[in-house]
C-alpha atoms as an extended CHARMM CRD file, in Angstrom:
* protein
*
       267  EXT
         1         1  UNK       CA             22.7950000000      -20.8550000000       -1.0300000000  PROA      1               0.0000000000
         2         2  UNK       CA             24.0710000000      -18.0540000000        1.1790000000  PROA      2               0.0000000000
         3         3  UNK       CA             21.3620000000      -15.5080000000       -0.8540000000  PROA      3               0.0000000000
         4         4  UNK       CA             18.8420000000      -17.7560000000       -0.3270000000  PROA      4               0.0000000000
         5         5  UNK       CA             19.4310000000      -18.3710000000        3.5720000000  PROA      5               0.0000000000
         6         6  UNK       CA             20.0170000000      -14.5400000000        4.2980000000  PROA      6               0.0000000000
         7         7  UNK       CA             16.6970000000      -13.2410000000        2.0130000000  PROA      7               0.0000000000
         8         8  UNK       CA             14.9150000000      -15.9990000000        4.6110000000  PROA      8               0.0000000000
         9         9  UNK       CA             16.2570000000      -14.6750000000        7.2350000000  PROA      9               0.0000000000
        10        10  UNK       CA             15.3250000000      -11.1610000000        7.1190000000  PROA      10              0.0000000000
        11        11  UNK       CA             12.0930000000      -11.6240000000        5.8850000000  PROA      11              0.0000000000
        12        12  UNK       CA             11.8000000000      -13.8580000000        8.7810000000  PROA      12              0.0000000000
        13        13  UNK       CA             13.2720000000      -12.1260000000       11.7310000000  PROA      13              0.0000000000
        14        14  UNK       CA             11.9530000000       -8.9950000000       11.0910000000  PROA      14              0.0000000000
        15        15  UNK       CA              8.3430000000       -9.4350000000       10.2070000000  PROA      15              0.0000000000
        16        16  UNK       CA              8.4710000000      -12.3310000000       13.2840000000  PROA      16              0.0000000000
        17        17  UNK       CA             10.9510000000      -10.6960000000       15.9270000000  PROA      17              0.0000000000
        18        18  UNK       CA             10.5620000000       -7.3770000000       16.8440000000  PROA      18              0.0000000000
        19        19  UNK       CA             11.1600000000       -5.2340000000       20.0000000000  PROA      19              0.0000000000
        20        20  UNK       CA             10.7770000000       -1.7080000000       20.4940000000  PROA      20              0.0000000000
        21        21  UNK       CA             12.1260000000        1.6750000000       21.0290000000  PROA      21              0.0000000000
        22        22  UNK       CA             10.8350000000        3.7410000000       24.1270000000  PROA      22              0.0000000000
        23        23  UNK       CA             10.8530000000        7.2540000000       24.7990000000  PROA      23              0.0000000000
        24        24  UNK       CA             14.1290000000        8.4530000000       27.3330000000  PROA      24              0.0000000000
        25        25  UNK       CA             13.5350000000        9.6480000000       30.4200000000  PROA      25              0.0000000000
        26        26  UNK       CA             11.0150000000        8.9360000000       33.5820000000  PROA      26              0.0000000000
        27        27  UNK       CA              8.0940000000       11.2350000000       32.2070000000  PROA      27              0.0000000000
        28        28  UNK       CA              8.2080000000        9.8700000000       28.5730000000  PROA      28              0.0000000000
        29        29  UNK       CA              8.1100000000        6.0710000000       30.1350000000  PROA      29              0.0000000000
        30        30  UNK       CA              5.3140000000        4.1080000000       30.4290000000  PROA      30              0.0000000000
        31        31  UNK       CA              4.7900000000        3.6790000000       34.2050000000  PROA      31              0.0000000000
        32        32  UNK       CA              2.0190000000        0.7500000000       34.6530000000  PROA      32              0.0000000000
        33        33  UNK       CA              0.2500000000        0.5560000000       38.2910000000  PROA      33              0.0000000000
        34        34  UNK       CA              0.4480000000       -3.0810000000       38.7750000000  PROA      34              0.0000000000
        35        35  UNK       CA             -3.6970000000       -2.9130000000       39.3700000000  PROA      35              0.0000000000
        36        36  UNK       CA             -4.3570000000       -1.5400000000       35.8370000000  PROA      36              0.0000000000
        37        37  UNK       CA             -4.6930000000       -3.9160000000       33.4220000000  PROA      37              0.0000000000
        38        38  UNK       CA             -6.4860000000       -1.6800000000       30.7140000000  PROA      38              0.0000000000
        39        39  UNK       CA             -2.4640000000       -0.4000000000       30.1990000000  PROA      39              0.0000000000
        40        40  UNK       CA             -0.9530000000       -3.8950000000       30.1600000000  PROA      40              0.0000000000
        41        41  UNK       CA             -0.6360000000       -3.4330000000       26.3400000000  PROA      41              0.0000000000
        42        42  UNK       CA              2.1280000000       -0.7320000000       26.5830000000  PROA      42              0.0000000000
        43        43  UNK       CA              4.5460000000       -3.3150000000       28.5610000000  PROA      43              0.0000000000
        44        44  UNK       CA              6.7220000000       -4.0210000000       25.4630000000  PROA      44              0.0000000000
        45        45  UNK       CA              7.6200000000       -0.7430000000       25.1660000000  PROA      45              0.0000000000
        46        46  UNK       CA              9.4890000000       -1.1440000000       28.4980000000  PROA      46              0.0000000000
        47        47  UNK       CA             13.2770000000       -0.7360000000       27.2490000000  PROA      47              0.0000000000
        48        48  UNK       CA             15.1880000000       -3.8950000000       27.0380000000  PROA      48              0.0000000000
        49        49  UNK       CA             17.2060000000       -6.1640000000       24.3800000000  PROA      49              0.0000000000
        50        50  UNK       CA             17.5190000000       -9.4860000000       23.3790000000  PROA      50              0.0000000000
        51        51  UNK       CA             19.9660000000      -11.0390000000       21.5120000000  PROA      51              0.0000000000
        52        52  UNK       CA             19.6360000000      -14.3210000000       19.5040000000  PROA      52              0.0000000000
        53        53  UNK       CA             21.0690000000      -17.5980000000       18.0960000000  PROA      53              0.0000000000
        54        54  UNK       CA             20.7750000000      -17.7220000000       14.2440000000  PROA      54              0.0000000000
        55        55  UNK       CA             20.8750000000      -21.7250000000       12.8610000000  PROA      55              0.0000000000
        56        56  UNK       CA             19.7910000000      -23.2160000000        9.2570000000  PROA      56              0.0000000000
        57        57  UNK       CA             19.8200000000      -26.6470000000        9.9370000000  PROA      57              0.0000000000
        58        58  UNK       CA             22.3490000000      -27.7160000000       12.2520000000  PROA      58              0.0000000000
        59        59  UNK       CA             25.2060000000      -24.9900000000       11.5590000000  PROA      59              0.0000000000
        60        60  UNK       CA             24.5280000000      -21.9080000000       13.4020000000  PROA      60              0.0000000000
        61        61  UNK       CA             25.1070000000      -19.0270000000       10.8760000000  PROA      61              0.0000000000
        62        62  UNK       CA             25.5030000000      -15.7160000000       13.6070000000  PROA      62              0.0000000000
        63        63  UNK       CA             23.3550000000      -14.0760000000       15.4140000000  PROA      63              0.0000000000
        64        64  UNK       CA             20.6290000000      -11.1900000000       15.4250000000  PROA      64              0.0000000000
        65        65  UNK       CA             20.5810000000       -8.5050000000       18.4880000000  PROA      65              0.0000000000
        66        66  UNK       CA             17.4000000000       -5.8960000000       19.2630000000  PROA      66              0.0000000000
        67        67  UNK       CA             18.2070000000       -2.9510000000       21.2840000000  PROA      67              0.0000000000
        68        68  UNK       CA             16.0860000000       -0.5050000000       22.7140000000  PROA      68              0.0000000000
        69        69  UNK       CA             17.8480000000        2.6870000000       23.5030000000  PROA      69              0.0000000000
        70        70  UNK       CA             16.2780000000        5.5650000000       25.8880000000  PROA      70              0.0000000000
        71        71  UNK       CA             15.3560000000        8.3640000000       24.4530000000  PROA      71              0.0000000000
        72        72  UNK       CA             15.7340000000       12.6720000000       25.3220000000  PROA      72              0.0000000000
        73        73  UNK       CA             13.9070000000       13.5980000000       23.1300000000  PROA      73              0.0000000000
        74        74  UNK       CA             10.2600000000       12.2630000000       23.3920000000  PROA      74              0.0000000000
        75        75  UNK       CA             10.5440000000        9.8510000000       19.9850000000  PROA      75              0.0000000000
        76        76  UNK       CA             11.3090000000        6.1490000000       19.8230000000  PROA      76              0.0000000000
        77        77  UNK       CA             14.2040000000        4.6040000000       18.3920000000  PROA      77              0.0000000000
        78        78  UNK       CA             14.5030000000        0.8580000000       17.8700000000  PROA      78              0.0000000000
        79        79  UNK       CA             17.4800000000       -0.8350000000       16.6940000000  PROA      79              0.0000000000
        80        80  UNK       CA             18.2480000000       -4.0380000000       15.0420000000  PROA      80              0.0000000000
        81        81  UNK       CA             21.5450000000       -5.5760000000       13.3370000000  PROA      81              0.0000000000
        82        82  UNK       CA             22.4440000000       -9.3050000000       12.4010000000  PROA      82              0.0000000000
        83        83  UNK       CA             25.2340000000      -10.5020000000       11.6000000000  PROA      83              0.0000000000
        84        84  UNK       CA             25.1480000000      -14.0540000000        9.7210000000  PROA      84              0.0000000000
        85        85  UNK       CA             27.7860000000      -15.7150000000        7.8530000000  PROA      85              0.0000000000
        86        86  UNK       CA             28.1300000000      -19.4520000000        5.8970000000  PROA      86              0.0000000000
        87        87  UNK       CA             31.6690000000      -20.6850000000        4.6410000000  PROA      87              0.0000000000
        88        88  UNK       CA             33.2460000000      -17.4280000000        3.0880000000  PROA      88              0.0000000000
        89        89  UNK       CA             29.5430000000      -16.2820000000        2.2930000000  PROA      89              0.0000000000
        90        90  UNK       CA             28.1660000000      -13.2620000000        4.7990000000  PROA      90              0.0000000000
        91        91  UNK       CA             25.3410000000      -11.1450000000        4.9230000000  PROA      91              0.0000000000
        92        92  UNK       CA             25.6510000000       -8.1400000000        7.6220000000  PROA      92              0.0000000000
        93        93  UNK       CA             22.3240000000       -5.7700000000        8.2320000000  PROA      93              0.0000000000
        94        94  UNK       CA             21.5580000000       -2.1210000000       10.2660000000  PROA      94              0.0000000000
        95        95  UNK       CA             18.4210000000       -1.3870000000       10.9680000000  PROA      95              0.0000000000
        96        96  UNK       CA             16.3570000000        1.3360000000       12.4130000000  PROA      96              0.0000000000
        97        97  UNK       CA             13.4250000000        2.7210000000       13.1620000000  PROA      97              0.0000000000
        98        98  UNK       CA             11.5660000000        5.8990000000       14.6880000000  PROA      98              0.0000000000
        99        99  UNK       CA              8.2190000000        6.3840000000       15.9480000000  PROA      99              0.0000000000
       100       100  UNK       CA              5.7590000000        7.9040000000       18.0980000000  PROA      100             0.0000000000
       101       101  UNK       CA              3.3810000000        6.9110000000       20.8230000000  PROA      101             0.0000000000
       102       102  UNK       CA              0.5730000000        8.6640000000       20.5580000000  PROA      102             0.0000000000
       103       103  UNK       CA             -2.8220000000        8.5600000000       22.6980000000  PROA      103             0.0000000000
       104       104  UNK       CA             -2.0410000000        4.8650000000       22.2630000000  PROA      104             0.0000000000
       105       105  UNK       CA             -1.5200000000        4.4680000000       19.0270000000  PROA      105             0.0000000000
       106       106  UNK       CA              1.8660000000        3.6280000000       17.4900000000  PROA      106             0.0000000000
       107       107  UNK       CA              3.1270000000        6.7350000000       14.7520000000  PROA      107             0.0000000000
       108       108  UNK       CA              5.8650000000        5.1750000000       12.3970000000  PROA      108             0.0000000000
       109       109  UNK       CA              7.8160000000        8.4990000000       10.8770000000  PROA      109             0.0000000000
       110       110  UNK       CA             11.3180000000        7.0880000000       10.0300000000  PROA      110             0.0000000000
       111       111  UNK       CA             12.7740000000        3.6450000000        8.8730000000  PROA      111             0.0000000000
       112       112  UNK       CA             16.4970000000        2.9060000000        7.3600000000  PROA      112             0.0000000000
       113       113  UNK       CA             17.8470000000       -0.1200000000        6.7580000000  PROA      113             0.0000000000
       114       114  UNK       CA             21.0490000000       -1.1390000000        5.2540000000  PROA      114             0.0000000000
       115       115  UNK       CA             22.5970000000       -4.4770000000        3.7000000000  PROA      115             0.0000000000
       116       116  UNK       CA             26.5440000000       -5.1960000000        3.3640000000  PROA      116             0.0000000000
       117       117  UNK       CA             28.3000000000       -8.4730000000        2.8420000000  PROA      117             0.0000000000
       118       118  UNK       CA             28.5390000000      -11.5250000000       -0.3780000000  PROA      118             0.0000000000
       119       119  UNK       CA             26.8560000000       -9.3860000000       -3.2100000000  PROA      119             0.0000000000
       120       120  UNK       CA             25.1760000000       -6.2610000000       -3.6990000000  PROA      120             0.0000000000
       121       121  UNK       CA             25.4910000000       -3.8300000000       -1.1110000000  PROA      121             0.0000000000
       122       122  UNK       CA             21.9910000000       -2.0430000000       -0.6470000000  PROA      122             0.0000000000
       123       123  UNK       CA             19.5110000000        0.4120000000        1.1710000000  PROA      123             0.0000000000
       124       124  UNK       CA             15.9430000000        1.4140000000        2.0110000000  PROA      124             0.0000000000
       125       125  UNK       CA             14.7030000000        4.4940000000        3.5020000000  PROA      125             0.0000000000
       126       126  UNK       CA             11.4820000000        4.8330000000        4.5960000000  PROA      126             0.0000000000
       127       127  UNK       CA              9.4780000000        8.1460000000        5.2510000000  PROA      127             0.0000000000
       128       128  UNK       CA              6.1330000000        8.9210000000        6.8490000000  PROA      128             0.0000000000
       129       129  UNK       CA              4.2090000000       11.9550000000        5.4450000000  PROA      129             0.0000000000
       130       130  UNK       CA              0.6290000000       11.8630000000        7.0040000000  PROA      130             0.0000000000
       131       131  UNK       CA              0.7520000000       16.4220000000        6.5580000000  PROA      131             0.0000000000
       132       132  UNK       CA              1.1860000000       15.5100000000        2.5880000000  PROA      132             0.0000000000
       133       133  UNK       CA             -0.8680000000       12.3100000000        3.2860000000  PROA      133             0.0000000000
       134       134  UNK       CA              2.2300000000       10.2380000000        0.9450000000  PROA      134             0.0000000000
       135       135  UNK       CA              4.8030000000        7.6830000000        2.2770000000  PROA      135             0.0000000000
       136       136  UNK       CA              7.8830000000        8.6300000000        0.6950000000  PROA      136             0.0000000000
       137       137  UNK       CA             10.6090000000        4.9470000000       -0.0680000000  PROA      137             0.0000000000
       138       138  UNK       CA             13.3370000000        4.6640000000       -1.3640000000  PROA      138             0.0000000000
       139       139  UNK       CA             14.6360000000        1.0200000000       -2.5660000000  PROA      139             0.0000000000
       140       140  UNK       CA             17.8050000000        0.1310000000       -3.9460000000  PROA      140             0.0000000000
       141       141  UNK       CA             18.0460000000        3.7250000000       -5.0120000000  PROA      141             0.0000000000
       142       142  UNK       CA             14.3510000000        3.6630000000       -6.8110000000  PROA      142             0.0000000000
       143       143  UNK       CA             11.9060000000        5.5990000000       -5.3450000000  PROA      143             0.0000000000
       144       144  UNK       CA              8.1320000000        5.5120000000       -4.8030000000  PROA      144             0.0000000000
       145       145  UNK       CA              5.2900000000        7.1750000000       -3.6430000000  PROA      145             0.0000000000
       146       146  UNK       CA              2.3060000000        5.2450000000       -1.8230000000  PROA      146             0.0000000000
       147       147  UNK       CA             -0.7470000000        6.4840000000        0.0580000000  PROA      147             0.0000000000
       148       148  UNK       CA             -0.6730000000        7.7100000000        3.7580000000  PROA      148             0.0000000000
       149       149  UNK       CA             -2.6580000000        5.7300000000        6.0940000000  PROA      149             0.0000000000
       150       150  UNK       CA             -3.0170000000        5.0080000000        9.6090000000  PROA      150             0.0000000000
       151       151  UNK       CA             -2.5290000000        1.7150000000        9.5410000000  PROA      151             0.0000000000
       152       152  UNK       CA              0.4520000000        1.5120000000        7.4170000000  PROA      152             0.0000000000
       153       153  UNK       CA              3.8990000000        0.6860000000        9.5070000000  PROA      153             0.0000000000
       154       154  UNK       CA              7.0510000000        0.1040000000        8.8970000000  PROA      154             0.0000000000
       155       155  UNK       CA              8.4050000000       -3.8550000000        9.5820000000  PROA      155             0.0000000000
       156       156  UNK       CA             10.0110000000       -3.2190000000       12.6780000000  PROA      156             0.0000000000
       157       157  UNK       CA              7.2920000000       -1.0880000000       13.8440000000  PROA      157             0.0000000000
       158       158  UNK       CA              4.6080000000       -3.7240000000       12.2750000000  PROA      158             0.0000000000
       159       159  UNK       CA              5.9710000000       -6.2950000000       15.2440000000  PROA      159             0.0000000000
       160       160  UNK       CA              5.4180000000       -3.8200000000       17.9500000000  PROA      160             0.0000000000
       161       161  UNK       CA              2.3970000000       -3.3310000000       17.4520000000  PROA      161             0.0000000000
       162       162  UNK       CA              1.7740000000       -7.0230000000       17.2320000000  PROA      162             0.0000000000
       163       163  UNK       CA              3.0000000000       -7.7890000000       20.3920000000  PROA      163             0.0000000000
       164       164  UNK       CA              0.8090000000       -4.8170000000       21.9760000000  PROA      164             0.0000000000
       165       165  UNK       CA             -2.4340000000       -6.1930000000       20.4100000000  PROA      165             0.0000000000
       166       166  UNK       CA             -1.7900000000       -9.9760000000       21.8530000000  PROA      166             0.0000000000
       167       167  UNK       CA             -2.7480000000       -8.4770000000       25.0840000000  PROA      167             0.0000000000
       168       168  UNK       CA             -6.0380000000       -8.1410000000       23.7950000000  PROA      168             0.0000000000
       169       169  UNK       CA             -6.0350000000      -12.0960000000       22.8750000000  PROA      169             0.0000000000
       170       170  UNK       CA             -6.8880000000      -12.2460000000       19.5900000000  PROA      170             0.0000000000
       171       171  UNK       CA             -8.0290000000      -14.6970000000       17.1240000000  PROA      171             0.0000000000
       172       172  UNK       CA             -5.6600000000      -13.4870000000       13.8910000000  PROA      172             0.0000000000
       173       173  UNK       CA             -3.9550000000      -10.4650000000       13.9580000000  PROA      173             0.0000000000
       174       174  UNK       CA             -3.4930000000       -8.3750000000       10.2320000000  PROA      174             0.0000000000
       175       175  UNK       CA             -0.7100000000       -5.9900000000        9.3930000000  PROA      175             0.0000000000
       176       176  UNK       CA             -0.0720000000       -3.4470000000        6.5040000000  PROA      176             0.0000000000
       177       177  UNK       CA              3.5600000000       -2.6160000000        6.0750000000  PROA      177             0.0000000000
       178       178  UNK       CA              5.9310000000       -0.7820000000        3.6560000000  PROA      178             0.0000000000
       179       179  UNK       CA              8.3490000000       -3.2500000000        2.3290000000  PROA      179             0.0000000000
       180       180  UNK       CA             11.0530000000       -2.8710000000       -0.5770000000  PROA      180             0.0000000000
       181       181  UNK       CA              8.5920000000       -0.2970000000       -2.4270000000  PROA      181             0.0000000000
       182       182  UNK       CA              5.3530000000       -1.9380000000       -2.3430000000  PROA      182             0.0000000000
       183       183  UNK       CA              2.5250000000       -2.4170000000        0.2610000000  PROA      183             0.0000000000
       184       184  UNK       CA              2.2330000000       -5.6210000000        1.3690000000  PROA      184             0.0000000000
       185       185  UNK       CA             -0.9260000000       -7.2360000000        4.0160000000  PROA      185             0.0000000000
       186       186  UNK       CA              0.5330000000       -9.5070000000        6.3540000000  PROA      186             0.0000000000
       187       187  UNK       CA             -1.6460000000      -12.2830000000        8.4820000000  PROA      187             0.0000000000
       188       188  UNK       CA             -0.7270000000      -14.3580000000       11.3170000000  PROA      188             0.0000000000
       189       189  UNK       CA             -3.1620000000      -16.8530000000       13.8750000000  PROA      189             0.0000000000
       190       190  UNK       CA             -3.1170000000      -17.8720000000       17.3710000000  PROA      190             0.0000000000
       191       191  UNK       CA             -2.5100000000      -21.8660000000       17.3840000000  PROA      191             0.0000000000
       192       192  UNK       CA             -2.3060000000      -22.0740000000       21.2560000000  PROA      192             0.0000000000
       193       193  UNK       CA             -0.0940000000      -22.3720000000       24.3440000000  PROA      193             0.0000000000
       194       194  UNK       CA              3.1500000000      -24.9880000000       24.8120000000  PROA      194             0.0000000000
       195       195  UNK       CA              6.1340000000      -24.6470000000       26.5370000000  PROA      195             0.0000000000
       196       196  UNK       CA              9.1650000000      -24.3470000000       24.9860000000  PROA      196             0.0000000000
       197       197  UNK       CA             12.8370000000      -26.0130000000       26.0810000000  PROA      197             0.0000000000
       198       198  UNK       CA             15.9510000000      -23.9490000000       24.7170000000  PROA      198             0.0000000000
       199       199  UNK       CA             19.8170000000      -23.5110000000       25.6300000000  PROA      199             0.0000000000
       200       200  UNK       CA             18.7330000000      -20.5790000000       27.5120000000  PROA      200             0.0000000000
       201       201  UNK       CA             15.9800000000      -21.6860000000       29.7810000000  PROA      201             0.0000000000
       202       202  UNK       CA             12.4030000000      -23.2550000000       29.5190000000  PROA      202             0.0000000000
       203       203  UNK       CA              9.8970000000      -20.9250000000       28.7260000000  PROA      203             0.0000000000
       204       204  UNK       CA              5.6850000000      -20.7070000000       28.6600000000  PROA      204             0.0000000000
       205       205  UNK       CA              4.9600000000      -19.3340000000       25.6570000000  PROA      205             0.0000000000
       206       206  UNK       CA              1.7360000000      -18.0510000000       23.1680000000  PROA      206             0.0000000000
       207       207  UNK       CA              2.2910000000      -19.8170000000       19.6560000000  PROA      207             0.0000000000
       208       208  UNK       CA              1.8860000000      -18.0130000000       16.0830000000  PROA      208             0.0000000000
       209       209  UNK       CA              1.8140000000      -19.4840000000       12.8570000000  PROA      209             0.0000000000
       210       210  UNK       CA              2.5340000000      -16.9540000000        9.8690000000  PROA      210             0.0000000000
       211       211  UNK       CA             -0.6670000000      -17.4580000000        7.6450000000  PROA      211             0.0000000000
       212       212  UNK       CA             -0.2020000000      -18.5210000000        4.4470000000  PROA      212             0.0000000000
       213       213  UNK       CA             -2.4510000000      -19.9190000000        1.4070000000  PROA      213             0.0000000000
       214       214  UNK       CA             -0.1860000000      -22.8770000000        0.7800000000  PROA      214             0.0000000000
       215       215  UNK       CA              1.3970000000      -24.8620000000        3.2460000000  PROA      215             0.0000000000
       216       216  UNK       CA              4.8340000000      -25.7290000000        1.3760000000  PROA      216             0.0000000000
       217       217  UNK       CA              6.1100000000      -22.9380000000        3.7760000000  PROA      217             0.0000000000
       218       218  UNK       CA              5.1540000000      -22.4380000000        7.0450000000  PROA      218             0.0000000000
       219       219  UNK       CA              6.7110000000      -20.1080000000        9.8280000000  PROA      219             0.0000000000
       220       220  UNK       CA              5.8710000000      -20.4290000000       14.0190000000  PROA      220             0.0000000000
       221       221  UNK       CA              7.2250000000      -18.1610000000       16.5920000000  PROA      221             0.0000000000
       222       222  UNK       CA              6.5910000000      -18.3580000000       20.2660000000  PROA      222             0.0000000000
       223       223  UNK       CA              5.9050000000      -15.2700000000       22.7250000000  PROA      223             0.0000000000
       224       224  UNK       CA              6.6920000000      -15.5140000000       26.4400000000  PROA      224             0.0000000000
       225       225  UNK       CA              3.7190000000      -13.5000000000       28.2790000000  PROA      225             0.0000000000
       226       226  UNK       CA              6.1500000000      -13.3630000000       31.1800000000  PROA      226             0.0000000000
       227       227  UNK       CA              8.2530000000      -11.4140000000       29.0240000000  PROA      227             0.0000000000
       228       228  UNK       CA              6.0320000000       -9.0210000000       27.4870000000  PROA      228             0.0000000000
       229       229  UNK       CA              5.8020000000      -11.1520000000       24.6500000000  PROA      229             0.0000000000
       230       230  UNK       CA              8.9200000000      -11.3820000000       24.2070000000  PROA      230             0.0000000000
       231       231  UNK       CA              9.5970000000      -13.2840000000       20.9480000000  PROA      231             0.0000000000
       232       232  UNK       CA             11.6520000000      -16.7630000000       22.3740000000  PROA      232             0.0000000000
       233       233  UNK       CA             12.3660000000      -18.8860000000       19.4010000000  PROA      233             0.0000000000
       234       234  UNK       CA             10.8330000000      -18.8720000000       15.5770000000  PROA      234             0.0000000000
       235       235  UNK       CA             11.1570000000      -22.0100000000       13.4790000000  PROA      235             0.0000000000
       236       236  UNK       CA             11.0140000000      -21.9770000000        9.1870000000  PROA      236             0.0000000000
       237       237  UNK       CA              9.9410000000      -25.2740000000        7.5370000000  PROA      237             0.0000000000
       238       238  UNK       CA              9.8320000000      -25.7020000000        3.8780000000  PROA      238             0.0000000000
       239       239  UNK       CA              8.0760000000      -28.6140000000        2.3340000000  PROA      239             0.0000000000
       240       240  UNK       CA              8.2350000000      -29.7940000000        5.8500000000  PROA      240             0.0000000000
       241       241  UNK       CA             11.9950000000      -29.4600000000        6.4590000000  PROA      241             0.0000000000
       242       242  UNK       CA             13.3940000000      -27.1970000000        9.1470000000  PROA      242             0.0000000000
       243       243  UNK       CA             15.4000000000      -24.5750000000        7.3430000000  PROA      243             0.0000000000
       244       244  UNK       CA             15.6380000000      -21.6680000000        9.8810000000  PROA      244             0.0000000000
       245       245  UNK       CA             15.9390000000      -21.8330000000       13.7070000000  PROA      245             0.0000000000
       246       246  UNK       CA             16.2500000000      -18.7530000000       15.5340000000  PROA      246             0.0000000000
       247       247  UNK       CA             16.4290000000      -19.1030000000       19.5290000000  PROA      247             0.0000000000
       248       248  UNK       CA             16.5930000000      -17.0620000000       22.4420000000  PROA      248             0.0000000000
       249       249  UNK       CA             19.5750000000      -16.5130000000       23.9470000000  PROA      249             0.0000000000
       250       250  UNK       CA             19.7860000000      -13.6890000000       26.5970000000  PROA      250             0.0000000000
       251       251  UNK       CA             17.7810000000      -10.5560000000       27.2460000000  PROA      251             0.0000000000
       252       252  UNK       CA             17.7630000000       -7.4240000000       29.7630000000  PROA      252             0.0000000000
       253       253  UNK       CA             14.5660000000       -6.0030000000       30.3220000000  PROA      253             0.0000000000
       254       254  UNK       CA             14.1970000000       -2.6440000000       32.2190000000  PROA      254             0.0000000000
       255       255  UNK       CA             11.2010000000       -3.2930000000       35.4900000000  PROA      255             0.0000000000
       256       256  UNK       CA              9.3960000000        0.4820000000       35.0680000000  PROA      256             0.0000000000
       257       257  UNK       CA              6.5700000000       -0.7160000000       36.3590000000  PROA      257             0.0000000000
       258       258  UNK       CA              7.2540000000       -0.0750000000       40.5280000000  PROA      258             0.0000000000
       259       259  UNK       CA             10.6320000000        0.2430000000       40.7150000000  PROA      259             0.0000000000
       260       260  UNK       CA             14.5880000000        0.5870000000       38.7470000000  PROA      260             0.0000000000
       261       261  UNK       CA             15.1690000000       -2.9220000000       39.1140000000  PROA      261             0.0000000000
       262       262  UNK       CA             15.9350000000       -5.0240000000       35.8100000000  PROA      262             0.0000000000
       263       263  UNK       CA             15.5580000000       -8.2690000000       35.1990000000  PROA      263             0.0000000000
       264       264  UNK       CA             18.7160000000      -10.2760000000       33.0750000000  PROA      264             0.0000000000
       265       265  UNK       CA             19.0670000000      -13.7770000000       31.8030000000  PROA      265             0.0000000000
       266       266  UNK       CA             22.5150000000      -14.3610000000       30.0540000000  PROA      266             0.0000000000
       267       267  UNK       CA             23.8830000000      -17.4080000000       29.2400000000  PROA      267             0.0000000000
């Protein structure tokens, strides 16, 4: 049961949450005149984290934290680790990514993630190669070679750009990402606006749906606008049971746009 729940989980928090990494000092950070809306997009990369309630069903398993260190050195660095647990059963994962902002565009170069806990222990490395025009993986020691391409990211870096492009108000919103080895197209819709009521506050919110051919799984996560889309809660149903529950429960985001000031909501 534990496998099952923590397989869900990943695949679910990390191609549905993501936050970003930002670039370290004043010069390297997005600074967004508050009349400007054609730079609106680059808001999540405004360095913050969020940290969040893991449940499957009722029993709350752990929870999952995003952090988004500064930078000195002009690349991005986002960081994610969960820590999720059932009985004597546990499932522990590091992950992190680097990229590049560049004339807009998000650069994915690096991506490492790492599994510990009940069974086997594994990793997967990531490298971008656009100069040798290869993406270089590694997966539970196996390696492969795929095809550079611009539009290939990593998952963590897959989410970023997703919640950059909502600004644009999309209908659907495709992503190709490197994932255990293979390429793999992922597709997600718009269903609307609804506000939604958590331990940690009440929140107005854009809501996804995770497209899918068959609808014995389905998958909805909820953005705040307020927040720079700022992913709030994400539900999993299968064969229309709630198996996954993932809800906000604080956040710090860093105010670049005017000012120093940051804005916190902890519990």
């Amino acid at each position: 049961m534990i496998k099952k729940i923590t397989i869900l989980f990943a695949n679910v928090v990390l191609f549905s949450l993501s936050q970003t990494a930002i670039a370290a000092d004043e010069a390297s950070t997005p600074t967004l005149p508050p009349s400007d809306h054609s730079t609106d997009y680059l808001k999540p990369l405004i360095p913050h984290s969020a940290e969040y309630r893991v449940f499957y069903g009722s029993i709350e398993l752990g929870k999952a934290r995003f952090q988004l260190p500064k930078s000195d050195n002009g690349y991005y660095n986002y960081r994610f680790d969960s820590d999720v647990s059932l009985l004597m059963l546990s499932d522990v994962r590091n992950i992190n990514s680097e990229f590049q902002l560049e004339d807009g565009e998000l650069k994915p170069i690096r991506y490492m993630s790492k599994r510990s806990g009940t069974g086997s222990d594994y990793t997967e490395q990531t490298v971008f190669a656009p100069g040798q025009d290869v993406i270089h993986t590694i997966y539970k020691d196996e390696r492969e070679k795929l095809p550079f391409a611009n539009d290939i990211f990593d998952p963590l870096v897959s989410q970023l750009q997703f919640r950059m492009d909502l600004y644009h108000n999309p209908d659907s919103l495709k992503y190709k990402m490197v994932k255990e080895k293979e390429l793999d197209d992922y597709e997600f819709k718009v269903v609307g606006k609804e506000q939604v009521i958590i331990d940690s506050g009440t929140y107005q919110t854009i809501k996804i749906e995770v497209v899918r051919k068959s609808k014995k799984r389905q998958t909805f996560f909820w953005m705040a606008p307020d927040l720079n889309y700022l992913p709030v809660r994400l539900s999993h149903f299968s064969k229309g049971s709630k198996q996954l529950d993932i809800k906000l429960d604080n956040y710090h985001i860093e105010q670049a746009i005017e000012n120093d000031t940051a804005v916190s909501h902890n519990q």
